[in-house]
N, C-alpha and C positions, 0 to 999 in steps of 0.2 A: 606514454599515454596511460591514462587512467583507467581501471577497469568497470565497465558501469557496473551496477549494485542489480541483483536480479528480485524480480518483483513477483508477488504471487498472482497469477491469473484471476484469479477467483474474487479475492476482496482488495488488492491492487497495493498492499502494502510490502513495503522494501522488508525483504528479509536477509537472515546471515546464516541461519540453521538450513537442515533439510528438509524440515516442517513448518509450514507456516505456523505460528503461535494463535491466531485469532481463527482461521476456519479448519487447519488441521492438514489441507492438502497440500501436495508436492509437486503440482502443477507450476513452472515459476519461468519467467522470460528477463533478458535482458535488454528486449526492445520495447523502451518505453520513455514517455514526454512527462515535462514537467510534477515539480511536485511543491504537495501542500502538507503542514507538518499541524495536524490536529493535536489540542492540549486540552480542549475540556468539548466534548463530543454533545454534550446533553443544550451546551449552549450557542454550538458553533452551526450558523447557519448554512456555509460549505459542506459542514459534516451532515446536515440533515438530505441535503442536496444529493451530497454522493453516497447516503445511506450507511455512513460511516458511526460505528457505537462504542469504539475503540480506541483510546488516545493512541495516536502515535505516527510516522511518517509514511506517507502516501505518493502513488502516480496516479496526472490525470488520465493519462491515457495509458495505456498497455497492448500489445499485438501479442 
């Protein structure tokens, strides 16, 4: 079985490090739904939605 990918609390992006790269914190869960992988933030209407200003891969949901 696979091991899910832990996601940061905060701005809901999949991280690998112990720091998020986008807001900094170390807040991070592996219980979380779906995702959406943003590439250009300034045009993507998802990303305006989820307040997202940062390419790169995303959960919609996080606990």
């Amino acid at each position: 079985m696979a091991v899910k990918e832990k996601v940061c609390r905060n701005c809901k992006r999949f991280v690998t490090g112990s720091v998020c790269p986008v807001c900094n914190e170390s807040n991070f869960s592996r219980s979380w739904k779906g995702v959406v992988v943003i590439n250009d933030p300034k045009d993507s209407e998802i990303a305006k939605i989820m307040g997202i200003t940062v390419p790169g891969k995303y959960c919609i949901w996080v606990k």
